[in-house]
N, C-alpha and C positions, 0 to 999 in steps of 0.2 A: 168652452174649451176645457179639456180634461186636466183634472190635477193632476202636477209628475210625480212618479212617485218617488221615495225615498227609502233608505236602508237605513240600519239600526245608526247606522253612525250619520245621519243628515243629507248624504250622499247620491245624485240623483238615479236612478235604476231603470228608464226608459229604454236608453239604449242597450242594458243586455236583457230586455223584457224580449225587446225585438228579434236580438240575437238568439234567443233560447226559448223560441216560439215553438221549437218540438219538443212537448212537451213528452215524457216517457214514461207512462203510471208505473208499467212493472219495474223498471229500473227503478227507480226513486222507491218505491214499498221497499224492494229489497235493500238498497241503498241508504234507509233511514228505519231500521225497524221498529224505534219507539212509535213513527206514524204510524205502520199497522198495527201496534200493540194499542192504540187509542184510538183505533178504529175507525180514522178519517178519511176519507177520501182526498189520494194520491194531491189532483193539483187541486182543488181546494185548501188544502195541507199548503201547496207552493204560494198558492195566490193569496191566502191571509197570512202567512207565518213565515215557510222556506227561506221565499226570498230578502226578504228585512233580515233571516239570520243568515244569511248569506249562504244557503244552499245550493243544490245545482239541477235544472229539470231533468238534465240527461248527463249520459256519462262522457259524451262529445263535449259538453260545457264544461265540466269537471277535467276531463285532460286536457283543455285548453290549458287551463288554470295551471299549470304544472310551467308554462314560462318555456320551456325548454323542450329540445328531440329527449325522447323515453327511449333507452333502446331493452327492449323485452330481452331479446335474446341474451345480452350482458348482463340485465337484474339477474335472472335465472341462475345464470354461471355466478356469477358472483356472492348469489345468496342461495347457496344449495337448500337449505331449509326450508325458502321461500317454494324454490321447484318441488321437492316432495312434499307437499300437501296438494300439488295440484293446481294452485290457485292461478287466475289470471295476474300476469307481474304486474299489470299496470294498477289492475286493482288494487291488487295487494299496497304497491307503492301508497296511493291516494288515500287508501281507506287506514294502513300502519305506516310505511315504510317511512314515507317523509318524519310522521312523528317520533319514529324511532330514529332519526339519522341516518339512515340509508340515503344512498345516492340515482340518480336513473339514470346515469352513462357514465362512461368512462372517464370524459374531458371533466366531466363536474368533480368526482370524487379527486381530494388533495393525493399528490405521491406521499406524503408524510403515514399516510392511512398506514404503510405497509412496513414504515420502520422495524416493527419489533417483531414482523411475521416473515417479509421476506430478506431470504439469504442468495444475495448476487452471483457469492462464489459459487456454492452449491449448484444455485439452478444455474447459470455460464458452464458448468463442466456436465451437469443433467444431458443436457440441450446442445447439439454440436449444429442447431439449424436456428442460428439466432441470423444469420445476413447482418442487414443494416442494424439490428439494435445490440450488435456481438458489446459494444463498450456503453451500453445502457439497457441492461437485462432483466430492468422492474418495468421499463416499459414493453418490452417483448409481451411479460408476462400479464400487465394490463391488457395488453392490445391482441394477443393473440393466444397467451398460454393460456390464461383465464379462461377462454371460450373451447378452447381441446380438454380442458380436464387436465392440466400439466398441475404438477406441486410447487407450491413458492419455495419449498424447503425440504430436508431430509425427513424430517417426522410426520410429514402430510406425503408422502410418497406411499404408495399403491404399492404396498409388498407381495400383495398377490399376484399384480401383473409380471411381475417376475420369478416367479414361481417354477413356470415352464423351462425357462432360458438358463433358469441360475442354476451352475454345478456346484454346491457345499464340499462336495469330497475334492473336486479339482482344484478349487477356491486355496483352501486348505492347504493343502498338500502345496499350490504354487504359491503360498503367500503365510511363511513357518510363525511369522509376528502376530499372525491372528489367533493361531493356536495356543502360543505364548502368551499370550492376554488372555485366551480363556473366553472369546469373545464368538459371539453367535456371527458365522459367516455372513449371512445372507443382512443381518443390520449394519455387519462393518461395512461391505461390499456399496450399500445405502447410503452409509453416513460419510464414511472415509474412502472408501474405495472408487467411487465415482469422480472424485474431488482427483484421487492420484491417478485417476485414469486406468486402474486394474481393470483386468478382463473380467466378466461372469462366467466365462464359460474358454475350455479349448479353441474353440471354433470361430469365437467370436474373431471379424474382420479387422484391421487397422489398416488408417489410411497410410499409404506407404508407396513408392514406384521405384524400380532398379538403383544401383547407387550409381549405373554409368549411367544414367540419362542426365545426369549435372555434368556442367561441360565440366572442363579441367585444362589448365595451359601448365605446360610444363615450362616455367623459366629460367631454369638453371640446374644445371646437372654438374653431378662429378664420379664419383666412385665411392663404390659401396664399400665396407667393412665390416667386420666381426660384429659390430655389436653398431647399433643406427637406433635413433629414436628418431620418432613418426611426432613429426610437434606441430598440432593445428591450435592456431590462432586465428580469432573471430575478428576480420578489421572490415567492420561495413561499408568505407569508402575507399580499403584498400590505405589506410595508411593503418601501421601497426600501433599496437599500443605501445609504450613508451616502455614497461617492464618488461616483455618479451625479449629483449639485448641483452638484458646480464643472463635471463635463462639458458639462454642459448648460447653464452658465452662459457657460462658456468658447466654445460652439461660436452662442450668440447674440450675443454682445459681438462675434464678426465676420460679423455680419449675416445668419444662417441661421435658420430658423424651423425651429423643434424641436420633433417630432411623436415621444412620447414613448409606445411601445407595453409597457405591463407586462403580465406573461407571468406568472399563478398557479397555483398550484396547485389551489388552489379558485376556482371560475371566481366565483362572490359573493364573495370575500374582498375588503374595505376596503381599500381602496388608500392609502397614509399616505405621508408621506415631505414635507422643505423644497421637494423639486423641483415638485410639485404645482403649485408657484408660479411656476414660471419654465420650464414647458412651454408651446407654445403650442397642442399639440394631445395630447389624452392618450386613450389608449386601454388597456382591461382585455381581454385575453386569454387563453384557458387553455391551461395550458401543452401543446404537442403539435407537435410538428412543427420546434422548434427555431429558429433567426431566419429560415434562406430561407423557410419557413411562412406565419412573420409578418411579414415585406416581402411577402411576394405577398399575403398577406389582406388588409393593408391598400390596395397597389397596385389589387386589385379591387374595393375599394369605393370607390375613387377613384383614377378611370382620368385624371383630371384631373392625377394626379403626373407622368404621363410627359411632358406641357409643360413640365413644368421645363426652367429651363437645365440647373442641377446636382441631383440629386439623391443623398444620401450617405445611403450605410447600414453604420450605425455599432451599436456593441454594448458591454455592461459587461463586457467580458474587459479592461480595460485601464484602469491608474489615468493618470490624468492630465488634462489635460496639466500639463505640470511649472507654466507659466506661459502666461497670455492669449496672450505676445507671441510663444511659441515655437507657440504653436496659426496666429498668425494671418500667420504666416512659412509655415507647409505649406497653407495655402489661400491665400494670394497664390499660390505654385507651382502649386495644383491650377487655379486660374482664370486662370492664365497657360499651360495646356500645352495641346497642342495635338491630347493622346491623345482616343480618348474612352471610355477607361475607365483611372481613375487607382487605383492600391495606395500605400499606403506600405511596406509590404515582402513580400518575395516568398519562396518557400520550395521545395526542390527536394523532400523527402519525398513519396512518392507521384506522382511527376512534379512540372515545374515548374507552379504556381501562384499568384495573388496570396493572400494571406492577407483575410481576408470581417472583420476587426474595424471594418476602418474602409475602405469604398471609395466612391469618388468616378464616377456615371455622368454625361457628359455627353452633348449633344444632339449629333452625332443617333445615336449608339446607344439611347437613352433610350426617344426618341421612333420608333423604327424597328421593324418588323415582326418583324427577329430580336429585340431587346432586349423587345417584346412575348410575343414568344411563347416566352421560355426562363422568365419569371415566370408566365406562363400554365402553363408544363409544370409547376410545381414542385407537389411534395405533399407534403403529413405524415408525414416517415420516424418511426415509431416509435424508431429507434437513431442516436445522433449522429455512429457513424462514418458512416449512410449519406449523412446530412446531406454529411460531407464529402466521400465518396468522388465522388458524383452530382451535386455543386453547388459547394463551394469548389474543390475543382481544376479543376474542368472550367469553370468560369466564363470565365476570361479565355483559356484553348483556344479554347471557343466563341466568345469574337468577337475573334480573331485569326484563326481557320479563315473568318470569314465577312468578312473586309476591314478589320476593323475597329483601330485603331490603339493598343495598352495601355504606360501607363508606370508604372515603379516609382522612387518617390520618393528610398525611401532600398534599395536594391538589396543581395543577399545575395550576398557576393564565393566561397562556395563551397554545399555542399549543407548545411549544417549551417541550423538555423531560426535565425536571430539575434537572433528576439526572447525566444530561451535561453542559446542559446551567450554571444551577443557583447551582450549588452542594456546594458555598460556602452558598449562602444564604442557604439552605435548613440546613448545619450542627448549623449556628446558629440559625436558629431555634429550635432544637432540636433533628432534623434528623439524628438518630446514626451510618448511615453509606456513606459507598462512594462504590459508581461502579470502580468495577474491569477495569474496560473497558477505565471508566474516565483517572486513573492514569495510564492508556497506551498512553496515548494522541491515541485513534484510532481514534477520529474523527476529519479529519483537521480541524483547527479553533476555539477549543473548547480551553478556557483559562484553563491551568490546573497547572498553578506555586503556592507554596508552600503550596500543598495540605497537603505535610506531615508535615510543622510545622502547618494548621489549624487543623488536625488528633492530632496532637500532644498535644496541647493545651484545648482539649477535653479531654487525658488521656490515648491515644492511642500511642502504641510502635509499630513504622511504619517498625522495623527489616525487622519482619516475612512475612510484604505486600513486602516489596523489596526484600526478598527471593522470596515467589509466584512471583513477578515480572521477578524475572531472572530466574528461572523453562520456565515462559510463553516464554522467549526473547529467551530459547534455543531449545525448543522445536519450535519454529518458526524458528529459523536458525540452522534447521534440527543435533541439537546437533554439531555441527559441529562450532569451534569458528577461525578457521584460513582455510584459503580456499588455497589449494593448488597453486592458480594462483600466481607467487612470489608478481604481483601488484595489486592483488585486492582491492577493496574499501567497505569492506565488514559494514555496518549500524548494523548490527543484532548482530554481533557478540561483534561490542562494547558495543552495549546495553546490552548484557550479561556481559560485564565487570564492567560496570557502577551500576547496581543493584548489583550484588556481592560487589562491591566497597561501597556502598550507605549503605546496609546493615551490613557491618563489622565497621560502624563508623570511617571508615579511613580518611585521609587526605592527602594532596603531599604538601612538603614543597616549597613553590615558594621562600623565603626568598632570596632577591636579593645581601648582603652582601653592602660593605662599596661599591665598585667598580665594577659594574658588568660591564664584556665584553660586552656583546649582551642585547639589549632590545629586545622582545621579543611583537610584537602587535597582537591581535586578535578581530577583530568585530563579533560578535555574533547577528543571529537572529533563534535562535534555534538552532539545533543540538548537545545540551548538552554531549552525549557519545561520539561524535567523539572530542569534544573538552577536556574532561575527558581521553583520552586515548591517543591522542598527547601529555597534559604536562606529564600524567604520566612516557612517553617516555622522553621527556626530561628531566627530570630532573631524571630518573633514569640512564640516559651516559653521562648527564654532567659531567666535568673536572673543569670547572670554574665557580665564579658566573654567574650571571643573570638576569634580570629584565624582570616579565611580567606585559604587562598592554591590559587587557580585555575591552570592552566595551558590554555591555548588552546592544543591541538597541531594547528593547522593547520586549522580547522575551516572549512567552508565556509558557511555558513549563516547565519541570525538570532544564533550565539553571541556576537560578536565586543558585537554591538548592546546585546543585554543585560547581559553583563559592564559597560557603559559606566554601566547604569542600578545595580551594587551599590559603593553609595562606601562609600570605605572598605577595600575586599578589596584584596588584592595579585595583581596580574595578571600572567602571564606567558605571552607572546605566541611560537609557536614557526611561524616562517614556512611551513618543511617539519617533517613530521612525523616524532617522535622515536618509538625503541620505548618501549613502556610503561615497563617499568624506567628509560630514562633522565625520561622524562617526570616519571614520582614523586618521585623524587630531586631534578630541576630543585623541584617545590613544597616538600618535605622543607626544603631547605637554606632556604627562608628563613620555615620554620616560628617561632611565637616560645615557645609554652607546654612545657609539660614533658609533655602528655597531648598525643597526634597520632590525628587521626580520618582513616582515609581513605575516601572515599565512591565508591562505585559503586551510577552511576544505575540505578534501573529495574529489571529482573527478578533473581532471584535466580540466581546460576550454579550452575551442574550440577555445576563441580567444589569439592569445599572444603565446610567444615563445612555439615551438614545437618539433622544428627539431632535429638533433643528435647536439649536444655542440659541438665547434670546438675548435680541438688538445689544447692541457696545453701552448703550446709553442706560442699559437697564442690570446691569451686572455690577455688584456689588465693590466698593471699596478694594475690597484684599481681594475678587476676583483682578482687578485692574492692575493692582501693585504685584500680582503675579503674571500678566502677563507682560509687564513693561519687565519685569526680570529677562522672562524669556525673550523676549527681544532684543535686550543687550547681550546674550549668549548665541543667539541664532537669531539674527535678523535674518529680512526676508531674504530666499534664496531657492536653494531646489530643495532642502527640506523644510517643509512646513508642518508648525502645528494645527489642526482644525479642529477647533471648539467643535465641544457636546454637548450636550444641556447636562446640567446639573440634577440631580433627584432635588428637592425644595432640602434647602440649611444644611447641605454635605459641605464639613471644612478642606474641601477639592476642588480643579476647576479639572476637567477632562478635556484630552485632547488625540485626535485620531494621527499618528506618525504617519506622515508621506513625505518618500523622497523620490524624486526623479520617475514619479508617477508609482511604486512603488510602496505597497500597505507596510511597512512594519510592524506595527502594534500599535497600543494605545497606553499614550502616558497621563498617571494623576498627579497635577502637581498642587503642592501643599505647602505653607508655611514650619519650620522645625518645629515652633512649639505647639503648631496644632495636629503634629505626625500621629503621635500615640492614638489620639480620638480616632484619626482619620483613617489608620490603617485597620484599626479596630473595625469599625463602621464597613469601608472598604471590603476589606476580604470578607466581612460577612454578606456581604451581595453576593460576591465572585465566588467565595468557594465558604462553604456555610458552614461553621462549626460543630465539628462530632458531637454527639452528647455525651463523649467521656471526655474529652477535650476539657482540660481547665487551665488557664493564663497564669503564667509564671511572673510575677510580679519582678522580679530581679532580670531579667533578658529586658533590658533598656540603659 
């Protein structure tokens, strides 16, 4: 009987002597070139040495060995380098790629690969043929971009391929901010212009269909007058938004008859809403086409509009007006000027423009051939940038190009939009209202803290904007305000807590009593609703006092607003913002309890305890004396604490906040006199110390 044989590592090798009976000389010489450099004959080579170091006879045995489908055609695409030298992929794979890290299909390589390479937004507005992956656009780009030759991003884009197509001089000429900047057409067009949806060229198509092909009911009529504003409001099931009633109440009280176009999503959906009452002309539309759409639809069913003196076409992107008197101060100016076409403010983005929220046409552009026929021109853009690109900017271009006379009201002293940037300045000046958009905070970076006490202070009842507020924050979080996941970490849905909350004028009592168990810390640099939705959790399972103490490090946002509504907490207001360390310490020092909780909102960090908690039975002394704390303050209920494992000797125990299946954050709690160490320690996991950063010994 034959001895079996074995491999370097003891291992028996019979069965793939068997398997890899075809044996391949010229494969394997080229395959192993030190064999032919010492001059051995191919399976001689296999049959004393090869096989014990685990070689392979052929390259059939060797792509076994790979475990997995190879897909050539995807290496190729994905390693262009690979492709131009020519090489066979799989080879290449076996013989480098594995040891280099390379992947051999798609399912294997991690999504994380593309973090720092692909940009979503970019290639989503690249690519108008995403189908099914339109709201997951790195797999598009895995799965299909990848193998066309598409770019993950703007600076791997093919500037040649647009060469042909791209007009510089039209570019230019239609788009005055490029020139302004100083900025080579055909990279802005690349980097920015794709993104906003600008044309490359005249010619270039948009998708677009007639503005009568959207039905339209007309529900209510009455008689027209000198001066009519056109006011479409976007209410997707046909109830309106909650601040559209004073507008419209506001914009009759000075003698304009209000012809009030709702835009739904279901062209039969019930149209609801107070204002029903106080329109004098109501119209149901489906939504398509944006508001230029619906001013020309309606325009064309009554061509009798363009007799107006004034005719204004107005929109619900804006709360207000703050007060009647501040509305009926910007129309005495609009019917005292002598333009005829009036903004109240004007925006250089994209070229200069009047902004389309609120504009004022007077006779005789109204009633003139060009002011006819640019309403005439208009169609149903499917995309709202083309809305802007093809109609708000170009609007008041077009009838200054054609003689016509335009004035802005309250005028924008540089390029910045100011009904973002500068929206407090503008309401003291006498700017009666505020962008919808603004007190969304949509756009990072834009300071939008106590918009509603300067709203307020004007004369404005900021309820009904924080009702619209949470309509928009559900409708964003697809009505849906608790997400099946037991830990999800859901933003959107407390944002709909928080406007409901902001709106009904409510409060949470933080009221810490004579003796509170737990201090309670939170640093703050934003995130108002998730911080709103945690106390409200706490202190609705508390069992025993409490003390909270917040620090506001600078926050720009709804924070400031809602800390106002928890009485009781102790607040601490940080103009400019401190590093985290010192921040903690500012709330530490006027902790009052002997057990100190510090809370971080929202997702779990990547660094710092993770693991499963080990057994009750194995948890230390002062882990146990702190959680019988916690359990006299929140026994078991719908908010639970759920241990984490500890890093080995952290003076903390961790705990993941859930309430009513709802992730809130993760609390450390700690003993007072072991805080100092703990926070120290702590924030150097979570958020790691600058190296100019030095501890202030006195902030405790």
């Amino acid at each position: 009987m034959a001895a079996t044989e074995v491999d370097s590592h003891g291992e028996e090798v019979g069965d793939r002597g068997e398997r890899d009976s075809s044996f391949d000389a010229d494969w394997y010489r080229e395959r192993y070139p030190d064999v032919a450099e010492a001059g051995i004959e191919p399976s001689e080579h296999y049959r004393y040495y090869g096989r014990s170091e685990n070689r392979f006879p052929n390259q059939a045995a060797e792509s076994a060995s790979i475990g997995e489908t190879f897909n050539g055609v995807w290496y190729q695409a994905r390693y262009p380098d690979v492709a131009a030298t020519g090489a066979d992929p799989e080879r290449h794979y076996l013989l480098y790629g594995r040891a280099e890290g390379r992947y051999p299909n798609v399912d294997r390589e991690p999504r994380s690969v593309w973090n720092t390479r692909f940009d979503p937004v970019w290639y989503r507005a690249r690519n108008a043929d995403l189908g099914p992956y339109q709201h997951d656009p790195l797999e598009h780009f895995r799965r299909i971009g990848l193998l066309e030759g598409r770019a993950p991003n703007a600076a791997e884009e093919d500037r040649e391929a647009w060469r042909t197509i791209f007009d510089p001089g039209w570019y230019v000429a239609r788009n005055p901010d490029v020139a302004r900047r100083g900025l080579d057409p055909l990279e802005h067009f690349i980097i920015e212009g794709l993104i906003d949806r600008r044309r490359p060229n005249a010619h270039a198509v948009l998708e677009s269909e007639p503005v009568t092909s959207a039905r339209i009911d007309y529900l209510k009529g009455g008689v027209f007058a000198n001066e009519i504003a056109l006011f479409v409001t976007h209410a997707r099931d046909g109830a309106i938004k909650p601040h559209v009633a004073h507008h419209i109440a506001s914009l009759r009280l000075c003698g304009i008859v209000c012809v009030l176009i709702v835009v739904c999503d279901k062209v039969d959906a019930a149209v609801t809403g107070v204002v029903l009452g106080q329109a004098d002309h109501i119209f149901r539309r489906a939504n398509a086409g944006f508001d230029f759409a619906a001013w020309a639809h309606v325009l064309r069913l009554h061509p009798e509009l363009y007799d107006a003196k004034i005719l204004y076409l107005v929109n619900d992107s804006v709360f207000g007006p703050t007060h009647s008197e501040a509305l009926e101060r910007v129309i005495t100016r609009i019917r005292a000027s002598e333009a005829d076409l009036v903004g109240l403010t004007d925006n250089a983005d994209r070229g200069w423009h009047i902004q389309s929220y609120f504009l004022a046409l007077r006779q005789p552009f109204l009633g003139s051939e060009a002011g006819r026929a640019f309403f005439d021109g208009v169609v149903s853009y499917a995309h709202k940038n083309d809305v802007v690109n093809e109609y708000e900017t170009q609007f008041a271009r077009y009838a200054v190009a054609r003689g016509f006379r335009v004035e802005v009201l309250f005028p924008t002293p540089d390029w910045l939009d100011a009904t973002l940037h500068n929206w407090r300045r503008l309401l003291r000046a006498g700017f009666p209202y505020l962008k919808v958009g603004t007190a969304r905070a949509l756009v990072q970076g834009v300071e939008t803290a106590d918009w509603r006490a300067e709203m307020g202070l004007r004369g404005y009842d900021t309820a009904p904007a924080d009702l619209t507020l949470e309509r928009l924050a559900r409708e964003a979080a697809g009505d849906a305000s608790v997400s099946s996941n037991p830990m999800h970490d859901d933003e959107r849905s407390a944002l709909v807590s928080m406007h409901e909350f902001l709106a009904a004028g409510d409060t949470v009592d933080l009221s810490p009593g004579a003796c509170p168990l737990i201090s309670v810390l939170a640093v703050l640099n934003g995130r108002p609703a998730r911080l709103l939705h945690l106390m409200r959790a706490l202190v609705l399972e508390r069992q025993a006092p409490i003390d909270a103490v917040i620090v506001d490090n600078a926050s720009i946002d709804d924070t400031h607003h809602v800390l106002g509504r928890l009485a009781g907490a102790t607040i601490v207001t940080n103009v400019a913002p401190l590093l985290p360390l010192r921040a903690a310490r500012q709330a530490l020092a006027r902790a009052r309890a002997d057990v100190v909780i510090l809370l971080r909102l929202g997702k779990r960090p990547d660094v710092g305890p993770s693991d499963p908690p080990p057994p009750a039975e194995e948890t230390d002394e002062d882990g146990r004396a702190l959680r019988a704390v916690l359990g006299r303050v929140w026994p078991a209920g719908e908010l639970s604490f759920e241990p984490l494992a500890n890093s080995a000797g952290m003076p903390w125990q961790a705990f993941d906040l859930v309430h009513r299946g709802n992730r809130l954050g993760t609390a450390y709690a700690m003993w007072r006199p072991h805080a100092p160490e703990a926070l120290e320690l702590l924030i150097g996991f979570l958020e790691p110390r600058r190296a100019d950063e030095t501890l202030d010994p006195s902030i405790l």
